[in-house]
N, C-alpha and C positions, 0 to 999 in steps of 0.2 A: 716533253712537258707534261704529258696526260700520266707521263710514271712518275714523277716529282709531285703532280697533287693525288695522283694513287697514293704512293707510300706516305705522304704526310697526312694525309687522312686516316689509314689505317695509325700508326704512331697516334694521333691523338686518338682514335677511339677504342686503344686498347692503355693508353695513357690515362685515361681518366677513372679512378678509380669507382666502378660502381660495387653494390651490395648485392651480392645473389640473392633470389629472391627468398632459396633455404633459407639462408640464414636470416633473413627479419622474419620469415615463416616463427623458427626456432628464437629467437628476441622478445617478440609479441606474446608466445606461452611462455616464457619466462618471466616476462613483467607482473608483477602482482598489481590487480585491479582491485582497490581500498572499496569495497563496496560491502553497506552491513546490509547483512541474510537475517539476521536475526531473527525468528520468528513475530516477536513484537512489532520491530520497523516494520516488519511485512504487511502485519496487520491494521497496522496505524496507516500503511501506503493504501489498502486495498481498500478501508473504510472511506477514505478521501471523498466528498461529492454528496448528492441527492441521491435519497433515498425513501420509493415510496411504498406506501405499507399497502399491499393486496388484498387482504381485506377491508381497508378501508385507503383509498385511494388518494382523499381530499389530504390524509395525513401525512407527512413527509419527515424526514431526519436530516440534517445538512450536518457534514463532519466535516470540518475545515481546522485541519491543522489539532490539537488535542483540544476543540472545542466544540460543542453539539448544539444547532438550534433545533428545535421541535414546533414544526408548524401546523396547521391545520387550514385548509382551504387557501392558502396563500397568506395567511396571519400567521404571525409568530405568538404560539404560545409559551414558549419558556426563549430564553436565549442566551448564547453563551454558556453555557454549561461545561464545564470542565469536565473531562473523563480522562481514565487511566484505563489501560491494560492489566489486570492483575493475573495471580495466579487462586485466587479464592474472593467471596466476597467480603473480606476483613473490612473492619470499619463501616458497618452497614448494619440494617436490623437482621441481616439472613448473614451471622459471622460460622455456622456450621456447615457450609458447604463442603463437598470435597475439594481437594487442591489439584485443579490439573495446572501447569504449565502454560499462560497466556488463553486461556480461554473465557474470562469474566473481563464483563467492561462494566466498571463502576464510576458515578459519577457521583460530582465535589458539589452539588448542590445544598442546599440546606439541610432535603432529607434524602440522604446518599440512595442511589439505586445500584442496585446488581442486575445486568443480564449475563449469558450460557453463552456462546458466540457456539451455536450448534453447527450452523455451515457457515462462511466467508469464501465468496471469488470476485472475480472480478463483476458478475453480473447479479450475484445474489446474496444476502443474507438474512436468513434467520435467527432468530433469538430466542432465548427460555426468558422468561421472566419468574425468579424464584416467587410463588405462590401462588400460579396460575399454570393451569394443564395447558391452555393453548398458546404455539408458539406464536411468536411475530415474524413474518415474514414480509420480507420488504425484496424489490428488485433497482437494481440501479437505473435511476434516471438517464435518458440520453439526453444530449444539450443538443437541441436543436441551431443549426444556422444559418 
């Protein structure tokens, strides 16, 4: 009896067809993951959140989504602000810039700005602002819980 559910046991566990693990190993890098690298998407992802400015502390940037509030002491002084990633500050009073490749963020305000995007990561960003020597530097907010 003990060899009747031996062998039927083995029978079905070699009956049932599984997938080595090679091969979804080799499946898995074969699949294309749709994911944009873009340099722009990246920069749009990285800006995301609060941002406060180190020399002055009270003042903060909030980028959510392609839109920028500007606050001060916990007031909002401008809001909603539209910005774009460019590659120059075209459309602004500073249109001689050099062109690099996603490095200027200009905003759709009344009266357009251009900033330099000098450094971007996840913890920091600084900024040129075309007609002033000192950059702006800002560090990313944590959200406390």
């Amino acid at each position: 009896m003990k060899l009747i559910y031996l062998t039927l046991f083995t029978v079905l566990l070699y009956s049932c067809k599984q997938t080595p693990l090679k091969e979804v190993i080799k499946k898995q890098q074969t699949e294309k993951i749709t994911v944009d690298t873009t340099s722009s998407a990246s920069i749009y992802s990285n800006l995301q959140g609060t941002w406060v400015n180190i020399q002055s502390p009270a003042s903060t940037l909030t980028f959510e989504n392609k839109t920028v509030v500007n606050s001060y002491d916990g007031v909002v002084v401008k809001k909603d602000i539209g910005y774009s990633i460019q590659d120059s500050c075209a459309g602004t009073n500073f249109k001689n810039t050099p062109i690099e490749k996603d490095k200027y963020i200009v905003t759709s305000s009344a009266t357009a700005e251009c900033y330099y995007i000098v450094k971007l990561d996840k913890e920091n960003l600084i900024l040129g602002f075309w007609g002033v020597e000192k950059p702006l530097i800002f560090k990313k907010k944590i959200e406390e819980l």
